[in-house]
mmCIF file of the N, C-alpha and C atoms, coordinates in Angstrom:
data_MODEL
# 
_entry.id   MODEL 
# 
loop_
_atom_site.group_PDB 
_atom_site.id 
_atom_site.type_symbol 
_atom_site.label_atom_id 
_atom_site.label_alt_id 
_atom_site.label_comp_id 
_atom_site.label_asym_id 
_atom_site.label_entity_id 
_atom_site.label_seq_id 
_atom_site.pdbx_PDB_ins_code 
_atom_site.Cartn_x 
_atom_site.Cartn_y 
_atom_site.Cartn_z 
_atom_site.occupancy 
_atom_site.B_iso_or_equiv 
_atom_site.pdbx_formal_charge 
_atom_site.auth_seq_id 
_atom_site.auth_comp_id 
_atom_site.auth_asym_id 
_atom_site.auth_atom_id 
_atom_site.pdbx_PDB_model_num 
ATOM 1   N N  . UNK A 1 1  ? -98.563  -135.238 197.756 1.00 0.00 ? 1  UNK A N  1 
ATOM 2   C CA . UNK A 1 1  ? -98.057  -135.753 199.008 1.00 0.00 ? 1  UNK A CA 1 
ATOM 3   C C  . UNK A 1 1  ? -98.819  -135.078 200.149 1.00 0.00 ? 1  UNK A C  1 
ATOM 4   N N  . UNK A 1 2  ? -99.415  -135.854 201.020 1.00 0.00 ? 2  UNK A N  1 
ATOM 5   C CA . UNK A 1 2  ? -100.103 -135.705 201.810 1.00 0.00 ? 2  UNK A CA 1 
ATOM 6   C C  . UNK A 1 2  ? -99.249  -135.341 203.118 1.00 0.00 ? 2  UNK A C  1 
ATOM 7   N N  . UNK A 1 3  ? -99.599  -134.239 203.958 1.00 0.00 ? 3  UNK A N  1 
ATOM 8   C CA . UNK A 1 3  ? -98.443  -133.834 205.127 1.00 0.00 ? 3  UNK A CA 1 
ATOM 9   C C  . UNK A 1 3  ? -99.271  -134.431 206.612 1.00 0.00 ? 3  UNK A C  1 
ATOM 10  N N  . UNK A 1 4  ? -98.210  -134.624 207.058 1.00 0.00 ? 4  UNK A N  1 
ATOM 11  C CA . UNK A 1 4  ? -98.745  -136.004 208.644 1.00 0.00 ? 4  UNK A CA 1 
ATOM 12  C C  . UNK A 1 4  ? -99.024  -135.124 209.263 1.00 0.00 ? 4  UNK A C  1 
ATOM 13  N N  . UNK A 1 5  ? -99.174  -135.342 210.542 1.00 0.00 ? 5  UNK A N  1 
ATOM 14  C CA . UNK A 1 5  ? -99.839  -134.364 211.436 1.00 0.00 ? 5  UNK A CA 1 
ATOM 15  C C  . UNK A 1 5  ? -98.530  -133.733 212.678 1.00 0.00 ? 5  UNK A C  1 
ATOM 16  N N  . UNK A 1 6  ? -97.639  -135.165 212.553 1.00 0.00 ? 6  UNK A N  1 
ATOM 17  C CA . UNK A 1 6  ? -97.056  -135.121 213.400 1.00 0.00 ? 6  UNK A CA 1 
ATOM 18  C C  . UNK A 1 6  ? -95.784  -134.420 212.697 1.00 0.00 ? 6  UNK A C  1 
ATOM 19  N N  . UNK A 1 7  ? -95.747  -133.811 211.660 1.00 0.00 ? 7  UNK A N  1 
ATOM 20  C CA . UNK A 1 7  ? -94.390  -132.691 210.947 1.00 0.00 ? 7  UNK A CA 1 
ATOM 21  C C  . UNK A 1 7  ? -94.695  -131.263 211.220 1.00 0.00 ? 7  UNK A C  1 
ATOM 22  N N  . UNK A 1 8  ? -93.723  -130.708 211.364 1.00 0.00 ? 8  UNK A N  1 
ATOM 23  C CA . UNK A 1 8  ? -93.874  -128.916 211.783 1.00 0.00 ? 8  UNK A CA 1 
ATOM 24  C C  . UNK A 1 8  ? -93.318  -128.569 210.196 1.00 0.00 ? 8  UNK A C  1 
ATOM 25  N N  . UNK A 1 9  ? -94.415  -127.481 209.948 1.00 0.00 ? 9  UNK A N  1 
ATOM 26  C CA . UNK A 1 9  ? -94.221  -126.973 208.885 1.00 0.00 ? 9  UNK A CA 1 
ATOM 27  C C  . UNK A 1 9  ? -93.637  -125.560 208.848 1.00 0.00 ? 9  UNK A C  1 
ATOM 28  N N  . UNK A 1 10 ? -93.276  -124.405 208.315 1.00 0.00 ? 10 UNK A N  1 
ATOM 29  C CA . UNK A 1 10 ? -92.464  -122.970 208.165 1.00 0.00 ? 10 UNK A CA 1 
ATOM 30  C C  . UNK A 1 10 ? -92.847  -122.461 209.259 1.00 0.00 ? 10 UNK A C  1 
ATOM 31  N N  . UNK A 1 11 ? -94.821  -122.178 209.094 1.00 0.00 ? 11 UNK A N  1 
ATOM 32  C CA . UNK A 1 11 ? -94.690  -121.582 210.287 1.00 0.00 ? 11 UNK A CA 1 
ATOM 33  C C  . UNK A 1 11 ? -95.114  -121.955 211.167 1.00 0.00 ? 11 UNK A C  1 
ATOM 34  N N  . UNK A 1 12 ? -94.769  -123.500 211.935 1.00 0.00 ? 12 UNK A N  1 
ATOM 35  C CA . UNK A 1 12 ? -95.148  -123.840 212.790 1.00 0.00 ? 12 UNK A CA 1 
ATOM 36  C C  . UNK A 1 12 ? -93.474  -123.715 213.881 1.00 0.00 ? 12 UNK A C  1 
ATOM 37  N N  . UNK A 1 13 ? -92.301  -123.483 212.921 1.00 0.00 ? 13 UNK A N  1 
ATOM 38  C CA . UNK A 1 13 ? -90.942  -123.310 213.316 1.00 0.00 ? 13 UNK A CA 1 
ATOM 39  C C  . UNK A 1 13 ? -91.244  -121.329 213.889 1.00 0.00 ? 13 UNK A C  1 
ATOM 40  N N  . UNK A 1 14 ? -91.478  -120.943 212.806 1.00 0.00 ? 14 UNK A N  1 
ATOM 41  C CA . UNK A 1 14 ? -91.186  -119.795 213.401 1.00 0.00 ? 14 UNK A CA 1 
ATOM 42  C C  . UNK A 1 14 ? -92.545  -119.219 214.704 1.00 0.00 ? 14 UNK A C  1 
ATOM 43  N N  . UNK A 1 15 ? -93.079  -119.942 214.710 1.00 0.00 ? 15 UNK A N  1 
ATOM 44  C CA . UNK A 1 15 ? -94.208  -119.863 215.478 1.00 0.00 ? 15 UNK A CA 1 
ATOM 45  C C  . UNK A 1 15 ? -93.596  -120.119 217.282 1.00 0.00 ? 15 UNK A C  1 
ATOM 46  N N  . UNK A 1 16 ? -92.942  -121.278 216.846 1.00 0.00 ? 16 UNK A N  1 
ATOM 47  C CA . UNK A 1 16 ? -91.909  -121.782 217.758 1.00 0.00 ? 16 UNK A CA 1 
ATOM 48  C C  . UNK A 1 16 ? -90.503  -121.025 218.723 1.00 0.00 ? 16 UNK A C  1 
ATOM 49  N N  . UNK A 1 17 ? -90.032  -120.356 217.582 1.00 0.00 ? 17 UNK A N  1 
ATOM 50  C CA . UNK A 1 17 ? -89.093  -119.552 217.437 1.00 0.00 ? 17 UNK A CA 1 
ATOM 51  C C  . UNK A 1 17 ? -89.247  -117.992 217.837 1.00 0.00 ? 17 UNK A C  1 
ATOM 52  N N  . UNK A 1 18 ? -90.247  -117.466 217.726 1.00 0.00 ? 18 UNK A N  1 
ATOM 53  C CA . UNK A 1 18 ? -90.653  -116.579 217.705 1.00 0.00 ? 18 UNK A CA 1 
ATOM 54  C C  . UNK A 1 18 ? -91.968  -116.013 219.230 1.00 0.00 ? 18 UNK A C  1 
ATOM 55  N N  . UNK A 1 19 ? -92.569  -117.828 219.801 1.00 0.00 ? 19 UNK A N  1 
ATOM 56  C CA . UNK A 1 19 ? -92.943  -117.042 220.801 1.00 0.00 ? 19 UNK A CA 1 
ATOM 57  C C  . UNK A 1 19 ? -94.351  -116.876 220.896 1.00 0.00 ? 19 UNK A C  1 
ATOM 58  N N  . UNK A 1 20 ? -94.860  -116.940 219.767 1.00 0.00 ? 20 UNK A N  1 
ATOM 59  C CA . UNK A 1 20 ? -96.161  -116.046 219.253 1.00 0.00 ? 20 UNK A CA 1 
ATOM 60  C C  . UNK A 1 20 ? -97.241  -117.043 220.348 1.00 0.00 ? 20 UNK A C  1 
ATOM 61  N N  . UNK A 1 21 ? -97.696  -116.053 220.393 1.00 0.00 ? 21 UNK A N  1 
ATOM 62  C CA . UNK A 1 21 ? -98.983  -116.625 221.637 1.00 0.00 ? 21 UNK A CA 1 
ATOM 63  C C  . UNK A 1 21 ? -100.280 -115.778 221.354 1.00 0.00 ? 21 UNK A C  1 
ATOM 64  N N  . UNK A 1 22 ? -101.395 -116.863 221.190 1.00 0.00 ? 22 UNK A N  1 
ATOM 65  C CA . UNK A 1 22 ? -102.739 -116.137 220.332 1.00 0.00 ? 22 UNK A CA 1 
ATOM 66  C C  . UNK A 1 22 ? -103.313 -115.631 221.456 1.00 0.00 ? 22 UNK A C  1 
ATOM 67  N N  . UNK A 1 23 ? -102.797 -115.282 222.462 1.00 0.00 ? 23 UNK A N  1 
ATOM 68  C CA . UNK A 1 23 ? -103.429 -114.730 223.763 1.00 0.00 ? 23 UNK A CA 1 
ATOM 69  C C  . UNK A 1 23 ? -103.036 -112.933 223.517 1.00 0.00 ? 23 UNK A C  1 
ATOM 70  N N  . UNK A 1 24 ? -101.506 -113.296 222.965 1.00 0.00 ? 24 UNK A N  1 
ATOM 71  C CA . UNK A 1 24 ? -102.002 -111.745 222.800 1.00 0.00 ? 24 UNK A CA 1 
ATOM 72  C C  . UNK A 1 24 ? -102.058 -111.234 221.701 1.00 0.00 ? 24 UNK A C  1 
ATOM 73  N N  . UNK A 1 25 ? -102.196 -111.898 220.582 1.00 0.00 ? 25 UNK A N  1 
ATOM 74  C CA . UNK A 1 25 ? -103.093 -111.455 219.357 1.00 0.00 ? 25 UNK A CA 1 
ATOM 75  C C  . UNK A 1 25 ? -104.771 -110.960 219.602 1.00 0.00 ? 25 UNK A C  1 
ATOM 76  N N  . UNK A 1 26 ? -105.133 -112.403 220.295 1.00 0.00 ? 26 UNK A N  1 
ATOM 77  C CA . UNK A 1 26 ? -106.094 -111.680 221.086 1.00 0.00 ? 26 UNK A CA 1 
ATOM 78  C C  . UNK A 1 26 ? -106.920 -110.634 221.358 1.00 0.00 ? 26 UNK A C  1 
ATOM 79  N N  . UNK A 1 27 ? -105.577 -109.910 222.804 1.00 0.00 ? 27 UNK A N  1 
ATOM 80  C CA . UNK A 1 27 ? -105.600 -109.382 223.542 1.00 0.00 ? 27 UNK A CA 1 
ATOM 81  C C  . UNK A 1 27 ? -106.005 -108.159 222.688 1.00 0.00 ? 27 UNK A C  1 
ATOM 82  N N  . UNK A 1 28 ? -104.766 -107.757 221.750 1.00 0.00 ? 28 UNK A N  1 
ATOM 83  C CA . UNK A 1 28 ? -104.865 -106.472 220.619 1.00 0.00 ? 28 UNK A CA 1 
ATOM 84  C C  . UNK A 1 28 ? -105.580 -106.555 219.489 1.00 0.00 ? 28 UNK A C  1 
ATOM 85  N N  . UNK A 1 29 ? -106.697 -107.575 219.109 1.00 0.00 ? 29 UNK A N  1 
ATOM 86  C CA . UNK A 1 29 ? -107.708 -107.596 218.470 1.00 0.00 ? 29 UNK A CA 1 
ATOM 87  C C  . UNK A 1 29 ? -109.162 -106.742 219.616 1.00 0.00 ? 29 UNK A C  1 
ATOM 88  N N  . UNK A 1 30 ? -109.100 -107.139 220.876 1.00 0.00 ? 30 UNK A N  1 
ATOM 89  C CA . UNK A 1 30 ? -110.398 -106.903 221.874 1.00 0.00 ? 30 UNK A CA 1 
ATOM 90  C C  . UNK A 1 30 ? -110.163 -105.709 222.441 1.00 0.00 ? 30 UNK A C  1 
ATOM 91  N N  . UNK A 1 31 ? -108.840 -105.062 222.155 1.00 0.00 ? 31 UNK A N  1 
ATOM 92  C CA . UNK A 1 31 ? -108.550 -103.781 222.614 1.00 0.00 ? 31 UNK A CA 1 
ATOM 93  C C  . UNK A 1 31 ? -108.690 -102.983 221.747 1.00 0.00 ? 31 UNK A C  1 
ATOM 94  N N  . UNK A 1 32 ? -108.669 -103.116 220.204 1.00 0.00 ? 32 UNK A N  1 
ATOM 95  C CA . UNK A 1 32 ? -108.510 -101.974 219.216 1.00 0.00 ? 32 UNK A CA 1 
ATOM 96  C C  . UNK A 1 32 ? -110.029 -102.238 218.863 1.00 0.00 ? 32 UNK A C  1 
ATOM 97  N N  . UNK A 1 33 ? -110.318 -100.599 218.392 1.00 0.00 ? 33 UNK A N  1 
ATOM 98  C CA . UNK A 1 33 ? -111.644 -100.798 217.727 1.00 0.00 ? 33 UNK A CA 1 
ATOM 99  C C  . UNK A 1 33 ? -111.130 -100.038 216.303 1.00 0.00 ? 33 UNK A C  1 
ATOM 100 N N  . UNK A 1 34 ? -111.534 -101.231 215.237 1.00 0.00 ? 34 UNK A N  1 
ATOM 101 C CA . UNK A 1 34 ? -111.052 -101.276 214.695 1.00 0.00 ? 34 UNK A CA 1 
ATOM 102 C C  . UNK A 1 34 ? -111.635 -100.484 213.567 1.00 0.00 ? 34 UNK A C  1 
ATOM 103 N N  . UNK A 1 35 ? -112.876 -99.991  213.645 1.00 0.00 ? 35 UNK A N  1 
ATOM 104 C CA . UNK A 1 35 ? -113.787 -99.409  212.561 1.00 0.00 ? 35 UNK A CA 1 
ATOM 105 C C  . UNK A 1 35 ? -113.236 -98.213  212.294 1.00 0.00 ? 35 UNK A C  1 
ATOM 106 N N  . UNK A 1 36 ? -112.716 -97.219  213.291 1.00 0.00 ? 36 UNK A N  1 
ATOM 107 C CA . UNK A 1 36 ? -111.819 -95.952  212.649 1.00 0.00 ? 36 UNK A CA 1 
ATOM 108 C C  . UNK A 1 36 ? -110.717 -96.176  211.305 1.00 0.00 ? 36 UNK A C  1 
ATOM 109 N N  . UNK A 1 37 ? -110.290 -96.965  211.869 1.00 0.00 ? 37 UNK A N  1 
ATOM 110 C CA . UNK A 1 37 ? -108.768 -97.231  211.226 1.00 0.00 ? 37 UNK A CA 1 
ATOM 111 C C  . UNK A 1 37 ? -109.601 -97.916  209.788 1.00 0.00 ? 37 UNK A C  1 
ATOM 112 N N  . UNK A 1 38 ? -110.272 -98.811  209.899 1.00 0.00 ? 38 UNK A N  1 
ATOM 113 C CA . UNK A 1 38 ? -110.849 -99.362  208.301 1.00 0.00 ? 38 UNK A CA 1 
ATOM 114 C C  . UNK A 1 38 ? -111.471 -98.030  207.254 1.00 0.00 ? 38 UNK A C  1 
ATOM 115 N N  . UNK A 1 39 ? -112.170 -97.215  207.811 1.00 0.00 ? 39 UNK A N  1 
ATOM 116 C CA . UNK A 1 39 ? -112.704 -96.000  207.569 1.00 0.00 ? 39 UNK A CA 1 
ATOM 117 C C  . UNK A 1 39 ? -111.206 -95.165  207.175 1.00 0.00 ? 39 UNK A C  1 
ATOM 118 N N  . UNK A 1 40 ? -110.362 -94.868  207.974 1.00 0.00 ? 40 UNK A N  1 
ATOM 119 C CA . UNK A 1 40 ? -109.222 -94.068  207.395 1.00 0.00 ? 40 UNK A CA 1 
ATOM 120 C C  . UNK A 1 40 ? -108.225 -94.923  206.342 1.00 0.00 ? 40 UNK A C  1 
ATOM 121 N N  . UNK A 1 41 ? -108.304 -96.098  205.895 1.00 0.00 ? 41 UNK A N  1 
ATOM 122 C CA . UNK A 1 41 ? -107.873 -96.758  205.049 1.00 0.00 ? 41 UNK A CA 1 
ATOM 123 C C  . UNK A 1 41 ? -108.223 -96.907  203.604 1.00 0.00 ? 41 UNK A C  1 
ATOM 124 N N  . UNK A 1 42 ? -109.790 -96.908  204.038 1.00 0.00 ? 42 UNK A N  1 
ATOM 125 C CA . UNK A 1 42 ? -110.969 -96.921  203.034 1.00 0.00 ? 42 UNK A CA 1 
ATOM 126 C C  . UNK A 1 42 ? -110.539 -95.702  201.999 1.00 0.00 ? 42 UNK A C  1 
ATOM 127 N N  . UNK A 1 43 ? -110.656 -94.418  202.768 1.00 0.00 ? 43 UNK A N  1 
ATOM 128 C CA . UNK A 1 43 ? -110.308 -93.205  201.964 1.00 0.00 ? 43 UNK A CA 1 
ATOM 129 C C  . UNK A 1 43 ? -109.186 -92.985  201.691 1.00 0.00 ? 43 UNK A C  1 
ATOM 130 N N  . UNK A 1 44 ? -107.767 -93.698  202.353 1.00 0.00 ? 44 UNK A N  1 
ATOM 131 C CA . UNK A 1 44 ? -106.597 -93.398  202.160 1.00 0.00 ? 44 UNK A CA 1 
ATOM 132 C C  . UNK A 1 44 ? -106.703 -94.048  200.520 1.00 0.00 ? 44 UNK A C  1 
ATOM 133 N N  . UNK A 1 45 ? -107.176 -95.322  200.283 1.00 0.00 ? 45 UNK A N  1 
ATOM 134 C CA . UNK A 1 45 ? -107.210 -96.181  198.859 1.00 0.00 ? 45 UNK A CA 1 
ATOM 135 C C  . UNK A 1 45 ? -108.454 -95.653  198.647 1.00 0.00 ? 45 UNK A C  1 
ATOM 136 N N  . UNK A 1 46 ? -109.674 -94.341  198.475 1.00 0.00 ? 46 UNK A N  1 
ATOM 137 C CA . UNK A 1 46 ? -110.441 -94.056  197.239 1.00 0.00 ? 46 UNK A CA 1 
ATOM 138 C C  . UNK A 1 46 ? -111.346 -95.676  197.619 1.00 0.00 ? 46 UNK A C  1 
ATOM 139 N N  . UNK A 1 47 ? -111.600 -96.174  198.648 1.00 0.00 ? 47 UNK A N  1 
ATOM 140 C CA . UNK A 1 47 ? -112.681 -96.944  198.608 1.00 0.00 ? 47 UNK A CA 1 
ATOM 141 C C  . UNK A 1 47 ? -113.766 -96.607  199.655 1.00 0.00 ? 47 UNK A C  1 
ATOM 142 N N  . UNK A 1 48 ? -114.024 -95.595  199.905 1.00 0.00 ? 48 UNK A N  1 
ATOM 143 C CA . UNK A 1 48 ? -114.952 -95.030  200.625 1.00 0.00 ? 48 UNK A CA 1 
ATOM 144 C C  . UNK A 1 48 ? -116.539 -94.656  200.318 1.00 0.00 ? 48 UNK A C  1 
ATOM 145 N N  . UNK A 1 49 ? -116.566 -94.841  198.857 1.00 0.00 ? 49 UNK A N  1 
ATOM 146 C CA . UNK A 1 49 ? -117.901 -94.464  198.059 1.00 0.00 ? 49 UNK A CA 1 
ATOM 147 C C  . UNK A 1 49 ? -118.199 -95.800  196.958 1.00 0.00 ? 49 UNK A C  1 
ATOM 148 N N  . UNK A 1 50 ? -117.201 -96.955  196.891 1.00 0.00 ? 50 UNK A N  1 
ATOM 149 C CA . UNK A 1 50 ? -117.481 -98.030  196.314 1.00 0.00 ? 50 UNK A CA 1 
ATOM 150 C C  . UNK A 1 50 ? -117.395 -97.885  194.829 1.00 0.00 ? 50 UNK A C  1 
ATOM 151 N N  . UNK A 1 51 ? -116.278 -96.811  194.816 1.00 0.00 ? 51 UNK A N  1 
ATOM 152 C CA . UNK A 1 51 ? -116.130 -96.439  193.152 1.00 0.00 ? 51 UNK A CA 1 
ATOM 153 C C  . UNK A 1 51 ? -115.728 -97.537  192.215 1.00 0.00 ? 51 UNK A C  1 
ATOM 154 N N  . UNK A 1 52 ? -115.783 -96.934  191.111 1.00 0.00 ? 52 UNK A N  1 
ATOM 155 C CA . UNK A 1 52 ? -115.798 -98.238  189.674 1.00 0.00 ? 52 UNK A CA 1 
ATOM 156 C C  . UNK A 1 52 ? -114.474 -98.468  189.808 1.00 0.00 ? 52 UNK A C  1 
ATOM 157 N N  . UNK A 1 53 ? -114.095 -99.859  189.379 1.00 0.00 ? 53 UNK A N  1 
ATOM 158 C CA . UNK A 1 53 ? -113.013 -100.543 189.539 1.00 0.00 ? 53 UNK A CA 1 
ATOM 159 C C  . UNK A 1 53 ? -112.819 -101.606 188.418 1.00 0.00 ? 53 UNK A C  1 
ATOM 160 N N  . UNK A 1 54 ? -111.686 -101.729 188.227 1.00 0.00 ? 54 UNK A N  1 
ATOM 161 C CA . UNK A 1 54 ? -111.367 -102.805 187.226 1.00 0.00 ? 54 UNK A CA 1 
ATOM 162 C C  . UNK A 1 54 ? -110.074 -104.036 187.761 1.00 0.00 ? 54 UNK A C  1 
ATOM 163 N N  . UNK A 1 55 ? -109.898 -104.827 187.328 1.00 0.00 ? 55 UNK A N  1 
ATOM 164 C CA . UNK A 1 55 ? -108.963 -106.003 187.490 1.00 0.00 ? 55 UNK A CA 1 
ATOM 165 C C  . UNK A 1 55 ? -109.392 -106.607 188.623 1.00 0.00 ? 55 UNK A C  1 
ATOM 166 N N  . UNK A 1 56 ? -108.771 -107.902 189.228 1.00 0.00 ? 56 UNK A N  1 
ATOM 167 C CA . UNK A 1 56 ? -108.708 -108.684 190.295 1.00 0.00 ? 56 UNK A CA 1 
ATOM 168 C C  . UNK A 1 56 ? -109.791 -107.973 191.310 1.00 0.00 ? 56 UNK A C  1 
ATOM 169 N N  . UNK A 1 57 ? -110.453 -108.722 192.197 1.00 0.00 ? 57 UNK A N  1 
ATOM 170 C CA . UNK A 1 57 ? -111.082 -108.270 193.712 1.00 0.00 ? 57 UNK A CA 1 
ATOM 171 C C  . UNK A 1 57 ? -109.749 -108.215 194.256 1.00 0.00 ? 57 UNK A C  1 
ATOM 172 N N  . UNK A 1 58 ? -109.673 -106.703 195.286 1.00 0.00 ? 58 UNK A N  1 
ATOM 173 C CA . UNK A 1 58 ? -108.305 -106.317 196.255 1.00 0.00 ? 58 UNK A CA 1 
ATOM 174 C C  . UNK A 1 58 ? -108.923 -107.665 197.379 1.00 0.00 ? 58 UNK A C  1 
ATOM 175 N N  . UNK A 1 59 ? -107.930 -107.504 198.331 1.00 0.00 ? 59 UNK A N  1 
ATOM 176 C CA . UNK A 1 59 ? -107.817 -108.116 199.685 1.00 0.00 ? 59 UNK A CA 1 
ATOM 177 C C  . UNK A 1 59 ? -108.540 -106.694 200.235 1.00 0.00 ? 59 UNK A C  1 
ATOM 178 N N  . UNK A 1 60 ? -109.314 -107.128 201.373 1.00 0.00 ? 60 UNK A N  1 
ATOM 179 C CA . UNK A 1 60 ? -109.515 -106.181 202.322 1.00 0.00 ? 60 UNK A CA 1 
ATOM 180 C C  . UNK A 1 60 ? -108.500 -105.316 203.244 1.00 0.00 ? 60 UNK A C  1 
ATOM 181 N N  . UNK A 1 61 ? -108.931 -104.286 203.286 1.00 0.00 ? 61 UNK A N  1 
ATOM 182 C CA . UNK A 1 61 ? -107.889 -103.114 203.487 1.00 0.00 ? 61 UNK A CA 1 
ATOM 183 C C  . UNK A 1 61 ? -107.474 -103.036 204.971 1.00 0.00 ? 61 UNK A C  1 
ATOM 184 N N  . UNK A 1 62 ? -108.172 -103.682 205.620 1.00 0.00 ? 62 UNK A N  1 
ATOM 185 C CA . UNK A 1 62 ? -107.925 -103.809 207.163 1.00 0.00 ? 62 UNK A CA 1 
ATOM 186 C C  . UNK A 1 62 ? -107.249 -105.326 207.272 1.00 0.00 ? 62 UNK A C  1 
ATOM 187 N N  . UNK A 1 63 ? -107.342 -106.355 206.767 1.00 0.00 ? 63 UNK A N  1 
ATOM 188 C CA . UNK A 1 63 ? -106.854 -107.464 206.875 1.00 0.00 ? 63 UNK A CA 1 
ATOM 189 C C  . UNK A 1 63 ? -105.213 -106.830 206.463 1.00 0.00 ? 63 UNK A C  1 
ATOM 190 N N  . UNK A 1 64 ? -105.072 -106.607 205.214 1.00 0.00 ? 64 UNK A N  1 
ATOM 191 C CA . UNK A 1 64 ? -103.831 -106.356 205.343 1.00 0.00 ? 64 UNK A CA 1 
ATOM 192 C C  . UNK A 1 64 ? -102.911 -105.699 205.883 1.00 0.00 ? 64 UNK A C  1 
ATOM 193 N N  . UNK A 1 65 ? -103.596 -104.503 206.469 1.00 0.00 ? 65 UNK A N  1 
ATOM 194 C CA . UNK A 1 65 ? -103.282 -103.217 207.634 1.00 0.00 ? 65 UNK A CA 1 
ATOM 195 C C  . UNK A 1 65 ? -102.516 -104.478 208.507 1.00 0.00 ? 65 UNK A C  1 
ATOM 196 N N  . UNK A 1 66 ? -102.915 -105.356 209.259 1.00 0.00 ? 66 UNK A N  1 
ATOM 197 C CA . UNK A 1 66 ? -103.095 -106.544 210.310 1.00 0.00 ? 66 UNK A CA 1 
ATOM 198 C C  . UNK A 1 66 ? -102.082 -107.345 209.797 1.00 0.00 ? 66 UNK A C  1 
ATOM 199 N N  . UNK A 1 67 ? -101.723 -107.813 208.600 1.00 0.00 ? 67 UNK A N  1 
ATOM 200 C CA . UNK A 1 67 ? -100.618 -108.067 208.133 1.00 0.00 ? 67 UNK A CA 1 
ATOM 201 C C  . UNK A 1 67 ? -99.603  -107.638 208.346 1.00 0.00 ? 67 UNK A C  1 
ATOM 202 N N  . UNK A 1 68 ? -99.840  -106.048 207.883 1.00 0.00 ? 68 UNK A N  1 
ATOM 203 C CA . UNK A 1 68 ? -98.527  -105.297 207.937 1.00 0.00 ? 68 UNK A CA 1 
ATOM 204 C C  . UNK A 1 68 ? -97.834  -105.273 209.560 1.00 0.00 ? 68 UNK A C  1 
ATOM 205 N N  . UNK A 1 69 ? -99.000  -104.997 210.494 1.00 0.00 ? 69 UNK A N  1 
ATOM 206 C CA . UNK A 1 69 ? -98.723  -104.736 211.585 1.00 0.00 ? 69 UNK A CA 1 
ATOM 207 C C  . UNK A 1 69 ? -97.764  -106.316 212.365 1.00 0.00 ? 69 UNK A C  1 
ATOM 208 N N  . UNK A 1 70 ? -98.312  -107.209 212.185 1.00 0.00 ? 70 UNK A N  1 
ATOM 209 C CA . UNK A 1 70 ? -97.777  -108.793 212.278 1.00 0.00 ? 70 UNK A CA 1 
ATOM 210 C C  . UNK A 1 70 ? -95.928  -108.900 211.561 1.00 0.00 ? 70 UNK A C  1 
ATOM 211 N N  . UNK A 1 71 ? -96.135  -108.221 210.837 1.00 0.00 ? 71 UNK A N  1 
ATOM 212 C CA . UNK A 1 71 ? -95.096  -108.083 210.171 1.00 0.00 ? 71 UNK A CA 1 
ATOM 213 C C  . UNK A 1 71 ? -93.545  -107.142 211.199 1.00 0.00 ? 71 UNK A C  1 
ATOM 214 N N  . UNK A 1 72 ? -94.293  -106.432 211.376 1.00 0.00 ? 72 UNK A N  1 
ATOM 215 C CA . UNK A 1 72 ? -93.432  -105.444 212.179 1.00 0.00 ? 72 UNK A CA 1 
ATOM 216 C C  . UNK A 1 72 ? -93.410  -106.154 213.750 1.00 0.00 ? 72 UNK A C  1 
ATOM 217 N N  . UNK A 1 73 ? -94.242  -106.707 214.235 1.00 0.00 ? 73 UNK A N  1 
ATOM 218 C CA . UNK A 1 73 ? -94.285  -107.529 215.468 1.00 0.00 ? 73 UNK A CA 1 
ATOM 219 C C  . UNK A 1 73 ? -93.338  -108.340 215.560 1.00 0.00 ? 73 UNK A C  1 
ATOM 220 N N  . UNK A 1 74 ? -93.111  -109.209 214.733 1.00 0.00 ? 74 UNK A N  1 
ATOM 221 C CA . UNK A 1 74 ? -92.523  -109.924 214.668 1.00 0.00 ? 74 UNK A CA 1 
ATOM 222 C C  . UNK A 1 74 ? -91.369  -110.308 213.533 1.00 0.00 ? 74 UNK A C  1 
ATOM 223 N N  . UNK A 1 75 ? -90.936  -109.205 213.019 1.00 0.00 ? 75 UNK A N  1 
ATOM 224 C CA . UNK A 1 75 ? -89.880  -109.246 212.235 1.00 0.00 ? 75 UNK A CA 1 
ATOM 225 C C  . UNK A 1 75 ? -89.661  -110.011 210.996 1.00 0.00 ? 75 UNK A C  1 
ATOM 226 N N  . UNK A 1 76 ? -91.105  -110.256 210.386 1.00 0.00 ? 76 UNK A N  1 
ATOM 227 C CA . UNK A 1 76 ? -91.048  -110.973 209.174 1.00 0.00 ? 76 UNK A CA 1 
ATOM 228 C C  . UNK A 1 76 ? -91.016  -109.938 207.682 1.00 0.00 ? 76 UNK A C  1 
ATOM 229 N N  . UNK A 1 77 ? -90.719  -111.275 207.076 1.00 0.00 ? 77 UNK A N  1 
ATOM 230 C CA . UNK A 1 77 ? -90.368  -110.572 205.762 1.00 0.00 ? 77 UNK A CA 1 
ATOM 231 C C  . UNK A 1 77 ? -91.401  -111.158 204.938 1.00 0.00 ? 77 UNK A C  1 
ATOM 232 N N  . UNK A 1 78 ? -92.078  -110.198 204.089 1.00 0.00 ? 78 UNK A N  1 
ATOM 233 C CA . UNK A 1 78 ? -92.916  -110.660 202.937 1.00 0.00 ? 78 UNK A CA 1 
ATOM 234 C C  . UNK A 1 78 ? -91.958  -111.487 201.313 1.00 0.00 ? 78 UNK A C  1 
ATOM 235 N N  . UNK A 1 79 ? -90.615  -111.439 201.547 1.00 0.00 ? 79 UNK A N  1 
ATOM 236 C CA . UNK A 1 79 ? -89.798  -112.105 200.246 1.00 0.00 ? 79 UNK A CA 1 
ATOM 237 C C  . UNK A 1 79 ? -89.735  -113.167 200.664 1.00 0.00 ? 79 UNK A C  1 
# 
């Protein structure tokens, strides 16, 4: 089933609901520099030297940092 254009989907409600404005996502993307924090993440998870690894490719460690933080912004739940 193909979805119309003209239906609001989960998070186009809470998007709604919630306010969210990519102005200031933005804003706190052009303000943070973000290379410290990837660097202190890197070593917090032992990926700082590109050591041997097994199972699945992870998600990047700063994308999800950005998650987490979205999360707390706005009061969502990962369940």
């Amino acid at each position: 089933m193909e979805r119309q254009m003209s239906q609001f989907g989960l998070a186009d409600y809470y998007a709604a609901k919630n306010h969210i404005r990519a102005d200031f996502l933005d804003g706190v993307d052009s303000m943070m520099y973000w290379k410290p924090v990837e660097r202190l993440l890197h070593a917090g998870l032992g990926r700082e030297h590109g050591g041997i690894r097994s199972g699945p490719k992870h998600y990047p460690a700063l994308l999800m940092f950005k998650i987490l933080l979205l999360q707390q912004w706005y009061g969502l739940s990962d369940q």
